[in-house]
LUMMITI-665106 format. One record per residue (C-alpha): x, y, z. Coordinates in steps of 0.5 Angstrom, whole numbers, plus 500, padded with zeros to 3 digits. Layout:
# residues N
XYZ ...
This chain:
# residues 992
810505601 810509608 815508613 816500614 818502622 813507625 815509632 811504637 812507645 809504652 807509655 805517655 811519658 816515652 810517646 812525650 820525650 820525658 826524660 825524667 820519666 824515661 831516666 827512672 826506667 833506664 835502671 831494670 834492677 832499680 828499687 822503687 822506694 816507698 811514696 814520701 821517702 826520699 833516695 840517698 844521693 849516690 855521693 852521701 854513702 859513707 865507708 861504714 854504709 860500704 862495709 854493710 854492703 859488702 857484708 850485706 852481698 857476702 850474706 846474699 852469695 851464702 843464701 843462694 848456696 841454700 838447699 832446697 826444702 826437703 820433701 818426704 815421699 810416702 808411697 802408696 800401701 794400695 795402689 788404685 789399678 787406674 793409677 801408675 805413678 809418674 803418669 796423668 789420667 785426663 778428664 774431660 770436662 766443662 768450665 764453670 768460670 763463666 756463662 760460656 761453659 768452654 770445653 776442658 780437659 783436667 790433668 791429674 796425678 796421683 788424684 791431684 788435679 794439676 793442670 787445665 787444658 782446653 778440649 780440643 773436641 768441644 765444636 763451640 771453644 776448640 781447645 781455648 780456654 781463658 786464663 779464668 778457667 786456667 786458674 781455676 785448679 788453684 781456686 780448687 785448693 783455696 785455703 779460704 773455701 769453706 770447710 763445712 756446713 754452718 749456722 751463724 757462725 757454728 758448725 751443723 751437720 749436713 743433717 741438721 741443716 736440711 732439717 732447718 730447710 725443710 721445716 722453714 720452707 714447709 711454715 712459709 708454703 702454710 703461711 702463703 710467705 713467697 720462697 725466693 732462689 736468687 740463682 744465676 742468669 746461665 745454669 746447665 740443663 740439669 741444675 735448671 731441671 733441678 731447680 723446676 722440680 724445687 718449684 713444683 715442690 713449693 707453690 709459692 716459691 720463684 726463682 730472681 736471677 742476678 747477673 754481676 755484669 747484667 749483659 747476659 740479661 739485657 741481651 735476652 730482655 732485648 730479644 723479648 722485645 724484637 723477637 718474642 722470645 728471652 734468649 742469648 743467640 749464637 754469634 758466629 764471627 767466622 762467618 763475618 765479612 764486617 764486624 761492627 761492634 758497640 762497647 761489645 769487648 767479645 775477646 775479652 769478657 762479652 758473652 763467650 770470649 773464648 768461641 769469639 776469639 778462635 772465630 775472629 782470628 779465622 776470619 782474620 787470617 789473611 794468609 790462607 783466606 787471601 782476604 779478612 774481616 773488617 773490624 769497627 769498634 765503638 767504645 768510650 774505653 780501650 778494651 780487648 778487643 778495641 785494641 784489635 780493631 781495625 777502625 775504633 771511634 772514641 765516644 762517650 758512653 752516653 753517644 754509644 746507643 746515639 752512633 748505632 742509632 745513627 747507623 740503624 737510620 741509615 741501614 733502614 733507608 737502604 732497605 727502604 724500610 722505617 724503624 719507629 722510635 728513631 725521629 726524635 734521637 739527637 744525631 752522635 758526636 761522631 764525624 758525618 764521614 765515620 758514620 757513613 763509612 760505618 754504614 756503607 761498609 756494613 750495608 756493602 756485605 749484608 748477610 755477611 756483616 755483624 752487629 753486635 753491642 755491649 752492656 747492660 742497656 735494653 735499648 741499645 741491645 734492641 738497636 743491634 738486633 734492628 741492624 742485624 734484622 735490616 741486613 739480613 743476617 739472622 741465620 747466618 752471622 746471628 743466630 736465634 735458633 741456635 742460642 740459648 733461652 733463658 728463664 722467662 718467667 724469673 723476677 729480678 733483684 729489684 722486685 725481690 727487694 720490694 717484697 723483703 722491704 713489704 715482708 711478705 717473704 719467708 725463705 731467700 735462698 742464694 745460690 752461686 750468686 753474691 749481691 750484698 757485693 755486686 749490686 749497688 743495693 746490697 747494703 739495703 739488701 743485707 739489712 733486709 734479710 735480718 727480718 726474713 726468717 730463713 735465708 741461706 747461701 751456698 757460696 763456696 765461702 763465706 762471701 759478702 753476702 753469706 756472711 748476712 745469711 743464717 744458714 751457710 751450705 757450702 757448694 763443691 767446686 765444678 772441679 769437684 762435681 758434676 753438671 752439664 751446659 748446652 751453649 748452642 743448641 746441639 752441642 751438650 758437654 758434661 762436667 765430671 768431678 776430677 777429684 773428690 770435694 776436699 771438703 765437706 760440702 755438696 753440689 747445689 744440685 743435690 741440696 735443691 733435691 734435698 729440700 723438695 722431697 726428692 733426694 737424688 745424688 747428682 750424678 744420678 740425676 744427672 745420668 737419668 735426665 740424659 737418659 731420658 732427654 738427651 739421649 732421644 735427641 741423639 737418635 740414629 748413632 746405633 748404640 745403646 745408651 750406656 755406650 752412649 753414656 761412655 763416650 759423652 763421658 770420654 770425650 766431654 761433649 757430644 754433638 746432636 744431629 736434631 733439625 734446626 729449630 725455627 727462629 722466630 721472626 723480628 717485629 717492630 711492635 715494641 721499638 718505639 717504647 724500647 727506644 724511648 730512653 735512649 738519649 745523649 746524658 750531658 755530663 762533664 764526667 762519665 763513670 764507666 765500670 767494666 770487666 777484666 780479663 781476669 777477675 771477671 765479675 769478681 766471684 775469682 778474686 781470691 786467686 793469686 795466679 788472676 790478680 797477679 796476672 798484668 792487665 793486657 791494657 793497663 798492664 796494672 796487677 793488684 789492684 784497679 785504678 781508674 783510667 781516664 784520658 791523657 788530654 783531662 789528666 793534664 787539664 786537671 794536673 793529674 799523674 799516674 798515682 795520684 788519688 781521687 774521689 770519686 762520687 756518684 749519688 750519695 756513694 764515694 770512692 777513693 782511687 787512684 789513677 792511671 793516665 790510659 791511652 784510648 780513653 774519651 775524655 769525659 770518661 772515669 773507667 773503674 774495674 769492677 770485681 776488686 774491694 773483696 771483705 770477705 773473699 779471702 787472705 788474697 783479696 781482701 782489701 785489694 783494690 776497691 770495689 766499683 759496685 757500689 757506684 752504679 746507677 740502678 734505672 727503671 729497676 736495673 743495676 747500670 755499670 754507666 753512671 753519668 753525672 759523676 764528680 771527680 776531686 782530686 786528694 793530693 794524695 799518692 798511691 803507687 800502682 803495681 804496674 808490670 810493663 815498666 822497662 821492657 822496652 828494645 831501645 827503639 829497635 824494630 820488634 813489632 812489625 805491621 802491614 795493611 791488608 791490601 800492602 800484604 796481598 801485593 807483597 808477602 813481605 809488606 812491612 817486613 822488608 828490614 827482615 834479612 833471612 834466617 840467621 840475623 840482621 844480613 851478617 853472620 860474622 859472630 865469636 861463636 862456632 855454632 851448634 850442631 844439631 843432628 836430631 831435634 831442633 825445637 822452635 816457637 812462631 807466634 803470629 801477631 795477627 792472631 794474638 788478641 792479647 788475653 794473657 790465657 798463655 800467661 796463666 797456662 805457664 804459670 800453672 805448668 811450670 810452678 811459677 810462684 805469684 809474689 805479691 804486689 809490694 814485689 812487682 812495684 820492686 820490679 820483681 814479677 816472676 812470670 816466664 812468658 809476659 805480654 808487651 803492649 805496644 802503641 802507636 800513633 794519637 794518644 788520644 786512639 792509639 793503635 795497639 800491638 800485642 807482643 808474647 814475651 818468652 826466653 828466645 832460646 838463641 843460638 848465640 845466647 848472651 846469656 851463656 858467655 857470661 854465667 861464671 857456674 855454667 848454669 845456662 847452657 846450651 843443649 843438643 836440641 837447641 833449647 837454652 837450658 838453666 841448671 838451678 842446682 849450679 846457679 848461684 844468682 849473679 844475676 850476670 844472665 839477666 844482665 845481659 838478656 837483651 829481651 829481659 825474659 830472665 828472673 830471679 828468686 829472691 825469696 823461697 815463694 812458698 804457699 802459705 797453706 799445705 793445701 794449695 802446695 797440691 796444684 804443683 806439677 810434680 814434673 818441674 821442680 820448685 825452685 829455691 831462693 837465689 836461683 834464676 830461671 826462665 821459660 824452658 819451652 815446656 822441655 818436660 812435655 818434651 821428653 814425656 812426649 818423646 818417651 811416649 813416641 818410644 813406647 809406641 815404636 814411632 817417631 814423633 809427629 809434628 803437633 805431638 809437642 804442645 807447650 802450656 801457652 800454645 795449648 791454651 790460646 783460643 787464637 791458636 797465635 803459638 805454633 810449636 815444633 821441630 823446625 829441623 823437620 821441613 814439613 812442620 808447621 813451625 819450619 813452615 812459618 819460619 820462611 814466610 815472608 811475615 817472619 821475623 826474629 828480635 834483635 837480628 842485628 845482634 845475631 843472637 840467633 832467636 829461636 822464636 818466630 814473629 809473624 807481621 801483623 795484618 790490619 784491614 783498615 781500608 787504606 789500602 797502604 803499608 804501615 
């Protein structure tokens, strides 16, 4: 057996031994000062810098004594009959974040939306939402949002608008001018209804669909070619033996990372199913779900497509079959060895194995489809039938830009798309649209592109309207509004109606299309359809029972023509251009909960750098920091870098969905935008640009980074095995665990905690967590945890109660990765509590570690000696900046003033409304009563939460499995919370 206790390291400079670098991190209260202003000696103070000081310390202590901000309470003079004040009314609804329309649940109070829960209902995303669909309560208050209908710059009735509309879309259908609706690639059923029937009405109207990220539409241009059909299939990683994915990032931001990531952690869960899918990543980037794989191979962009053509050659000659278009590709810069055991393991489970590829390349999207034919597993893994078709006879940005520049266009209508901002031509475009006669948008702000528009109508949120998705074929949810539009502004389905003739609310014609299409399909449930109608309403989603439809056959027709552009582009460097976890395509970056939130690779907040490989920043003399120009074609950005692990080395990877002008007070100016650096091939916008050059400024550029001194000083606090150790010893890679209690002793001062009720306790499995900070998000919505900004997180300052620690081990050149959930231990020999002069941090009778803000006084003696460093402290009274966004608070945890710490209180307010609610109802509380916020979100389903007093819960269950483990047993501090080993299924058949 290997060393149980490998070396983990967070940064290139700890994996080196820098002593500088590592020196600067020893300080966890340090000031970062500003770049070119240099530190005071610790010798040069004088006695008058003395007195300043302690006077400065005098003024800090009378600050912490502040009172909180008073606050008026004005009661109701007529209460609605559905409203008891103190109580939530719950909706169940479908999130509009992305096109994966994940199942959700919205909290309210006293009318205010609060909070945004997974639906536990919903059969596609069970309960998971990501941490852009939990932040999007706040995106609801946004002071940013516009207001009100607009032309120009004026404000128009709603009336008067539509009078506009109608006259200019009536001119352009007599004069023969086209009618173009720019929408996205993925709407609802009945948004898609309502867009027909807009069509029927103008004859030369047609719809151009824009996709940001184009991956949605590659995918479904892909399936025209192999399959006949323009559609997005139903992948089922649950159902996987072997997954072998090509720069598909599917648990972070492919397709559905939602659905994919509870599929992935069930087929990985190697303590109940005895056995685990295989993982293989192919990526030029680290991403997501690279960092999870079990085997990842670095290549360049360019040799992504050349690797799974390679793996398509093979496969096609164990079928004994020949694909057309393969004879003439250059074999990948890839091993002999990796390729073949690529293929051998895929070919080993056939049926059971899974193909899937990422971005926005037709050909590379029609060599994953050819390998799925090849082995089989269409129907099973991947499934047509299933999927969801997509609009076949749509134009493309590319045509649409060819007309405007002919001028032979009279309306442009956008709606819910920005491409002034996302496409590399929106520059081009803008300028165009000054000669159209009518162009309109319905952004919900007077985004980049609604500002080169003539008429502004602003649509509601999905928080405040209604609409429906069907994201697999049988699975129909329904989004309900949970409050009224805060503002003057409709629904884009009404303003279609609107427009063709038809005026209908939407919730009409939402009610009737259901009616008379979707009610039919749900033949045989023996009721009428307003109980029908009810109970859709009630739990968000229904599942139709209707025959599966027949997946149309593969044909190999059109591959040679398909694959005729794949081919290795020599380059020295290559522009990659992905996603984040966060901001997505950038449509919600003006939300401060997602540009705080750390990315779960780079750890970096506010901002985008871009990531290239150690081995090239030390051959160029590059640190984090340090700015370059980046150039493709005729465009130019500055940035600056950041040296990330897991990067191939002819690579340049920028985020995209930052650089806003016109999103809002949060993101404008934040970070640069990407965009415009793509490539646009054969008429499509393309995120992989080879031939790039990178030049260095010389100038210097501090990066928000959040992971700087969380670090355990060498001490075990990741633990892993390999399958194949764990199947033949349940402790494999956990033998240093010496029992419950801590590190083999139990000598310690104190008398210990006697605890007659109640003994509340987390357990998070590290082979579950992928990492995606959704449980990051979901606290900081839930317990009023205030974003501070990025000059406070280059302080050090970040104020999140739970953070995700990244840790790497091995190469820096392919690292492997463990991800650590980080919250308060809650220990049962807190060190926390021996030093609080006030007593502010207690112990309480159910074994939570509890802050009392009224007795604290900021000493800051507490976070001194939290050895996880899970402690923060308020330096500021964070309030919002509008009166508006300060509607998001959760009423049932208060807002804590300046000089106050506070930390994660594992949701002790869902604890005792719970256990109030057991009251009620005359029973004892159940295990799984008790969700806390980060456990409720996770599409892993990593965290477990629960009485471990009580044998049979599942948290007292896990704490004695032979994965468990606790932080820091040698101290004994008694950690409340549960650590499972990770398990990986690389195939070597030994411990790590």
């Amino acid at each position: 057996m290997s060393d149980p206790l490998p070396k983990y390291w967070q940064s290139l400079a700890e994996r080196a031994g820098d002593l500088g670098a590592l020196a600067q991190t020893q300080d966890e209260f340090a000031e970062p000062l500003p770049v070119g202003v240099a530190a005071t000696p610790p010798d040069a103070n004088s006695r008058r810098d003395f007195f300043k000081l302690m006077g400065l310390s005098a003024a800090a202590a009378m600050v912490a004594c502040q009172r909180a901000p008073v606050q008026q309470i004005i009661p109701y003079v007529a209460r609605p009959d559905e409203v008891t004040p103190g109580l939530a009314l719950w909706y169940a609804s479908t999130c509009d974040g992305c096109s994966a329309r994940c199942g959700l649940l919205l909290k309210t109070r006293d009318g205010r939306p609060i909070k945004v829960e997974g639906n536990d209902e919903h059969p596609v995303s069970r309960g998971g939402v990501c941490a852009v669909g939990q932040a999007s309560v706040l995106s609801l208050y946004d002071a940013s949002r516009a207001r009100y209908p607009t032309r120009g710059a004026t404000r128009v009735s709603w009336t008067d608008l539509d009078a506009d509309v109608t006259q200019a879309l009536r001119k352009a259908t007599e004069a023969g001018k086209g009618i173009r609706v720019v929408l996205p690639w993925h709407l609802g059923p009945t948004a898609e209804a309502a867009v027909k029937r807009f069509l029927a009405a103008y004859p030369t109207a047609r719809t151009v669909r824009d996709e940001a990220l184009g991956e949605l539409s590659a995918i479904a241009d892909a399936h025209r070619v192999t399959h006949g059909v323009r559609a997005v299939p139903d992948y089922r990683f649950d159902k996987a033996a072997v997954i072998a994915s090509f720069g598909a990032d599917f648990l972070g931001t492919w397709v559905s990372p939602v659905a994919f990531t509870r599929q992935y952690a069930e087929s990985r869960d190697a303590a109940r199913r005895r056995t685990m899918s295989r993982h293989f990543q192919v990526e030029p980037v680290m991403t997501l779900t690279g960092a999870a794989a079990d085997r990842r191979f670095v290549v360049a962009p360019s040799d992504v497509a050349l690797v799974l053509a390679d793996l398509v050659r093979r496969l096609a000659v164990k079928a004994g079959r020949e694909v057309p278009g393969l004879a003439s590709l250059p074999p990948p810069a890839l091993d002999e060895a990796s390729r073949v055991e690529l293929a051998d393991t895929l070919w080993a489970q056939r049926q059971d194995a899974l193909v899937v590829a990422g971005g926005d390349d037709v050909a590379t999207q029609v060599l994953a489809n050819t390998a799925n034919a090849l082995l089989g597993n269409e129907g099973h893994t991947v499934s047509l039938a299933d999927g969801t078709a997509l609009d076949a006879d749509a134009m493309s940005l590319g045509t649409l830009l060819t007309e405007l520049r002919a001028g032979s266009v009279g309306v442009v209508l956008f709606m819910g798309v920005n491409p002034v901002y996302s496409d590399p031509r929106g520059a081009e475009l803008a300028a165009l649209l000054k000669d159209v006669p009518l162009t309109l948008s319905t952004s919900d702000r007077r985004d980049e592109t609604a500002v080169h528009v003539g008429l502004h109508a602003p649509e509601s949120t999905a928080l405040e309207s209604w609409g429906d998705a069907e994201v697999r074929r049988g699975v129909v949810s329904l989004r309900q509004p949970a409050v009224a539009p805060l503002h003057e502004t409709r629904s884009g389905v009404e303003s279609l109606l609107q427009w063709a003739g038809a005026p209908q609310p939407h919730y009409d014609f939402l009610r009737a299309r259901w009616e008379a299409e979707v009610f039919p399909r749900a033949s045989g449930l023996g009721q009428g359809f307003i109980a029908f109608w009810d109970d859709a309403l009630r739990r968000g989603v229904v599942t139709l029972g209707a025959a599966a439809a027949e997946a149309p056959a593969f044909r190999e027709e059109g591959l040679a023509k398909a694959l005729a552009g794949v081919a290795r582009h020599a380059a020295e460097w290559e522009l990659v251009l992905y996603p984040t976890v966060a901001l997505r395509d950038g449509a919600p970056a003006n939300n401060a909960w997602l540009q705080e939130v750390a990315d779960p690779i780079t750890k970096v907040t506010w901002g985008n750098p871009a990531c290239i490989a150690p081995a090239r920043a030390k051959a160029l003399g590059l640190k984090d920091g340090d700015v370059v120009q980046v150039r493709a074609g005729s465009t130019t950005l500055s940035v600056p870098v950041l040296v990330q692990a897991g990067t191939h080395p002819s690579v340049i990877a920028v985020a995209v969905g930052y650089g806003r002008t016109q999103a809002g007070r949060v993101a404008d100016g934040v970070g640069v935008n990407g965009y415009p650096l793509s490539a646009v091939v054969d008429g499509r916008a393309r995120r992989t640009v080879p031939g790039v050059t990178v030049q260095a400024t010389g100038e210097q550029q501090p990066l928000a980074l959040t992971q700087t001194h969380h670090r355990l000083e060498g001490r075990p606090h990741v633990r892993e095995a390999e399958l194949a150790a764990f199947l033949a010893n349940p402790r494999a890679g956990n033998e240093v665990h010496a029992g419950h209690g801590g590190g083999g002793h139990s000598l310690s001062l104190w008398s210990g905690h006697e605890y007659k009720g109640h003994r509340w306790a987390l357990a998070v499995d590290l082979s579950a967590c992928t990492g995606c900070s959704a449980c990051v998000v979901s606290c900081q919505a839930e317990n009023n945890i205030p974003s501070v900004g990025r000059d406070e997180v280059l302080r050090r300052r970040d104020m999140h109660w739970m953070r995700i620690d990244r840790y790497y081990q091995g190469d820096e050149a392919n690292p492997q990765v463990v991800h650590q959930p980080m919250m308060c231990q809650h220990c049962e020999n807190a060190p926390c509590e021996t030093v609080c002069p006030v007593l502010a941090t207690v112990h309480s009778s159910e074994g939570l570690n509890q802050q009392v803000y009224n007795r604290c006084v900021g000493t800051r003696y507490c976070a001194n000696n939290c050895p996880t460093k899970v402690r923060r402290f308020n330096w500021f009274d964070y309030e919002h900046a509008e009166p508006l966004e300060r509607m998001v608070l959760n009423p049932d945890v208060v807002v804590r003033s300046r000089g106050v710490m506070e930390k994660c209180s594992m949701c002790v307010q869902r604890i005792q409304e719970s256990k109030a609610a057991a009251n009620r109802e005359g029973r004892p509380l159940r295990d799984g009563d008790i969700q806390t916020a980060c456990q409720q979100s996770c599409p892993a389903k990593a965290i477990h939460f629960g009485d471990v007093n009580d044998p049979d819960s599942q948290v007292a269950r896990l704490a004695k499995d032979g994965r468990a483990f606790r932080l820091l047993e040698e101290l004994n501090i008694g950690s409340s919370i549960t650590y499972l080993t990770k398990i990986r299924n690389t195939g070597s058949g030994s411990g790590t």
